[in-house]
C-alpha positions in Angstrom: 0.2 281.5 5.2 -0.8 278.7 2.9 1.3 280.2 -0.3 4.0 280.6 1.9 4.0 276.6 3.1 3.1 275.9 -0.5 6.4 277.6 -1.3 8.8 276.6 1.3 7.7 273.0 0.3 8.6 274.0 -3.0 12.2 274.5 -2.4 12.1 271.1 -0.4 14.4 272.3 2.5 14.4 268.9 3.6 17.1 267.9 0.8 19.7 270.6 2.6 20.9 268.0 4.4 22.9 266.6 1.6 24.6 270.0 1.7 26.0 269.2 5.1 29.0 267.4 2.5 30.0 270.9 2.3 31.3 270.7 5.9 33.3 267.3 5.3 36.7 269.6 4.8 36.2 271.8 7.8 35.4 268.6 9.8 38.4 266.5 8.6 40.9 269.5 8.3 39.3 269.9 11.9 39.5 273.4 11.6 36.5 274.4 12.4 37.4 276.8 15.2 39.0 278.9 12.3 36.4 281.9 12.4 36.4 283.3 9.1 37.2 279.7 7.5 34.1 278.3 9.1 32.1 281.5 7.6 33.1 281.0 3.8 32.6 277.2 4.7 28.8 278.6 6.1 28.5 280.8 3.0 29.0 277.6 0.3 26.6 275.7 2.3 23.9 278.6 2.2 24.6 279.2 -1.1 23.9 275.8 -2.0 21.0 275.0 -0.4 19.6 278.3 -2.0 20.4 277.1 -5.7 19.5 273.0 -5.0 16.2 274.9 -4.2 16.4 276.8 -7.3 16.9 273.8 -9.0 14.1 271.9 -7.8 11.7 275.0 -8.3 12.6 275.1 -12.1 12.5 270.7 -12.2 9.0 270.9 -10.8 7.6 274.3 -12.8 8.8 272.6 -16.1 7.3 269.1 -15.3 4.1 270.5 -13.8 1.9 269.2 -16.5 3.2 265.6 -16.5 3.6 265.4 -12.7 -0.3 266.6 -12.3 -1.2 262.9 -13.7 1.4 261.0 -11.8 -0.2 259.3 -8.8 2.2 260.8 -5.9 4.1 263.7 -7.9 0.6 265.2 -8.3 0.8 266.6 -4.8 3.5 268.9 -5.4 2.7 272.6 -4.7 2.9 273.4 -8.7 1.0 270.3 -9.8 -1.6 270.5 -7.3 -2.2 274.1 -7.9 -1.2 275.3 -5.1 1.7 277.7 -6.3 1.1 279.1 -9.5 3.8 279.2 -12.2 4.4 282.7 -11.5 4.6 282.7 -8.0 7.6 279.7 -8.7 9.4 281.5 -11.0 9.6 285.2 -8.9 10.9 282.3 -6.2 13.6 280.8 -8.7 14.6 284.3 -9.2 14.8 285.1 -5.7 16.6 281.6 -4.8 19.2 282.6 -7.4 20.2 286.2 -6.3 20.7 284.8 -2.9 23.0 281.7 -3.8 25.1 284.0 -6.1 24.8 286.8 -3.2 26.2 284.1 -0.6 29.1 282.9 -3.2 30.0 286.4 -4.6 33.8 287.1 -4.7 34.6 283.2 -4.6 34.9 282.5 -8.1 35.7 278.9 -7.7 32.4 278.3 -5.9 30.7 280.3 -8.5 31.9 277.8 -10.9 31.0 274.9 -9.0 27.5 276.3 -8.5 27.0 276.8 -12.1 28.3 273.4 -13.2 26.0 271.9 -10.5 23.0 273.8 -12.0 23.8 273.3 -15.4 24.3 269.3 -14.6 21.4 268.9 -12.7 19.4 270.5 -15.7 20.9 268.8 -18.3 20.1 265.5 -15.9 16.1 266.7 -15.4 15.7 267.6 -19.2 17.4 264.7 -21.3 20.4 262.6 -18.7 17.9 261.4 -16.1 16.6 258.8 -19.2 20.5 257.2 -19.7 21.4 254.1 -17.8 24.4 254.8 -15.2 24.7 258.4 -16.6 21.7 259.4 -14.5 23.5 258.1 -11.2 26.5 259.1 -12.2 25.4 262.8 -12.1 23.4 262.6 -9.1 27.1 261.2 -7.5 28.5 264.4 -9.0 25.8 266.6 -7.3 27.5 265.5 -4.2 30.9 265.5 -4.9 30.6 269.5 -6.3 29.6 270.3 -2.4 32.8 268.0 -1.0 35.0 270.4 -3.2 33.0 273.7 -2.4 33.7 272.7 1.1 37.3 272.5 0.4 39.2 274.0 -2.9 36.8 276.6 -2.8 37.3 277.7 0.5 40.9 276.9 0.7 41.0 273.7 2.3 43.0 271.2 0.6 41.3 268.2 -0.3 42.6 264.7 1.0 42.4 262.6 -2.3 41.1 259.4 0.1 38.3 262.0 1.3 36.8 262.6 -2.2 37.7 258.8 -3.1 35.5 257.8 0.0 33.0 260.7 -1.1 33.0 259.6 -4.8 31.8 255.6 -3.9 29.3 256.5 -1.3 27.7 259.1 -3.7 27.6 256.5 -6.4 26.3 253.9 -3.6 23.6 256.2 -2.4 22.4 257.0 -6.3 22.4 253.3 -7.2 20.4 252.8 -4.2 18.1 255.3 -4.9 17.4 253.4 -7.7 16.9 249.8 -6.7 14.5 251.5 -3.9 12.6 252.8 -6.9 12.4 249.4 -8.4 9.8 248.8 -5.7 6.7 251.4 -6.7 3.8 250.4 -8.5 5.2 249.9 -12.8 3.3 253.2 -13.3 4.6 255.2 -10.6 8.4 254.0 -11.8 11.1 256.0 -13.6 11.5 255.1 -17.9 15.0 254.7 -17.2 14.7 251.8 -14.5 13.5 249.6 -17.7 17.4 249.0 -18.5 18.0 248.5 -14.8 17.5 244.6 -14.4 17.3 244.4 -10.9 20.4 241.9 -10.4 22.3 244.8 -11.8 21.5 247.0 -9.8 22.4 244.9 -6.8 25.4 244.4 -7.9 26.0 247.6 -8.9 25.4 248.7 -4.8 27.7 245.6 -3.4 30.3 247.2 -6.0 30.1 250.8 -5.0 29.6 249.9 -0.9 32.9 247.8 -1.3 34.6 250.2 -2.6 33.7 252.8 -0.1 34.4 250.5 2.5 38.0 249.9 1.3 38.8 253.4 0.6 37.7 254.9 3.8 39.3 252.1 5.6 42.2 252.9 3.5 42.3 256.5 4.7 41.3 255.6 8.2 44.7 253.7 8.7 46.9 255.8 6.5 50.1 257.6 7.4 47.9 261.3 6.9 45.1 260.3 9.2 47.1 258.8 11.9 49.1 262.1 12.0 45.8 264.5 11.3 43.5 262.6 13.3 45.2 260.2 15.7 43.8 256.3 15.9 40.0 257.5 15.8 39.6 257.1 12.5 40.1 253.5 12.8 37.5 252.7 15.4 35.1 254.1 13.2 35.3 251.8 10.5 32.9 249.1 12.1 30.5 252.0 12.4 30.8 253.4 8.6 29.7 249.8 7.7 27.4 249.4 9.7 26.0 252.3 8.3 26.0 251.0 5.1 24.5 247.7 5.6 21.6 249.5 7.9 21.1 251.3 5.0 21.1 248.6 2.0 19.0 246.7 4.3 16.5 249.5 4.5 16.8 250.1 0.2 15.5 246.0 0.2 12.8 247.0 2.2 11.6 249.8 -0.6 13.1 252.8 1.5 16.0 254.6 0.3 14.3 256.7 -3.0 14.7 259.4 -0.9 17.9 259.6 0.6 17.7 262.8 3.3 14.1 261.2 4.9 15.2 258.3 4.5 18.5 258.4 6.8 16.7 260.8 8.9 14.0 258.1 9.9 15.9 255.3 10.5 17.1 255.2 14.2 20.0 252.8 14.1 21.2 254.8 11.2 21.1 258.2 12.9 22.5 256.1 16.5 25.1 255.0 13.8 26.3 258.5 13.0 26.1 259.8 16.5 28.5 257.0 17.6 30.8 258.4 14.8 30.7 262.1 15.9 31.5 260.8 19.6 34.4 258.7 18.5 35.3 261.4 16.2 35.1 264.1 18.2 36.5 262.4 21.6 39.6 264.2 22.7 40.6 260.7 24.4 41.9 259.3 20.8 
């Protein structure tokens, strides 16, 4: 029982919920009472939490050395000992035979799954060490599950969606890094060296502006008034809301890790409930 906690931790199912941009196109398209729509929709979103996981697995089996001397990282389930590099790899195998099982036939997906691995990798290995690069990658993680959730399943993408997706990814990595800015100087990433702190803030106000104005531009276009009705619109004061709940919590050393850190936040998750309801209200 205690390999198998050790190993479920290892694939960090926690960080599935940034999968959930998978279901962005089946939510806007609202077709999401189209059966076998919603099930390749399911089947991208299995497929990538099953190679995110792989990824992680093969991040932390390669840095298990280094991460055994770092002062949090050492408590991993490979650095600690408790999985052995074995064990991780039969996982990683495992991991990957069930995100290519989940995608087989769709090669689009396939292709988005391997550019996603082969990115991430390339970000772990060498990218994670060049200024804006790094973030710029980790915003491309994201935006590979907004199109897996839509070209690959035959959903055609609005181009103010993936605008809106593009800027809030880039917000949420450049936060990610100012809430790294806060550890200890040992505990901190090599790369946050070229990351003066004033650029970095500037760098979120830039990318939460622009999010702001391209969602607000979709919310009050001609395609979401005839799609989605006025709701849209009335959920503008809540998107930034959102965002500044969320900046606020980055300043207070929060944000490195983006799914716990929206997940603990109360006026953050209130935030997003208010959306589904005014969303989701048939009265709009």
């Amino acid at each position: 029982m205690t390999l198998l906690l050790a190993l479920i931790r290892l694939m960090r199912p926690h960080q599935w919920v940034k999968n959930a941009f998978v279901f962005a196109g089946l939510l806007f398209s609202h077709t999401w009472g189209n059966g076998p729509l919603a099930l390749r929709v399911i089947h991208a979103f299995l497929a990538f939490c099953a190679i995110s996981s792989l990824v992680y697995v093969l991040n932390d089996w390669r840095d298990r050395a280094s991460d055994a001397q770092h002062p949090i990282k050492r408590n991993r389930p490979l650095a600690s000992g408790a999985v052995g590099a074995q064990a991780a790899l039969a996982l990683a195998t495992v991991l990957l035979l069930a995100g290519l099982w989940m995608a087989w036939g769709n090669r689009v997906l396939l292709g988005l799954l391997g550019l996603y691995v082969a990115l991430n990798l390339a970000y772990s290995w060498r990218l994670k060490h060049v200024p804006v690069v790094d973030v710029s990658i980790i915003a491309s993680g994201f935006m590979l599950r907004l199109l897996a959730g839509t070209v690959a399943v035959g959903i055609p993408p609005s181009r103010w969606l993936l605008l809106t997706g593009l800027f809030i990814a880039l917000f949420l990595g450049f936060s990610k890094r100012k809430a790294e800015t806060f550890y200890e100087p040992e505990q901190q990433r090599a790369v946050l060296e070229h990351y003066p702190p004033a650029l970095l803030d500037t760098y979120m106000a830039a990318t939460m502006t622009a999010t702001v104005i391209t969602y607000g531009l979709y919310a009050t276009s001609i395609e979401a008034m005839q799609q989605h009705g006025e709701r849209l619109t009335y959920t503008v004061p809540v998107v930034i809301f959102g965002l500044l709940r969320y900046a606020y919590q980055v300043h207070r050393g929060r944000g490195e890790d983006v799914t716990r850190d929206l997940l603990r936040d109360p006026w953050i998750i209130l935030a997003l409930g208010v959306w589904l309801a005014i969303f989701l209200s048939p009265r709009f």
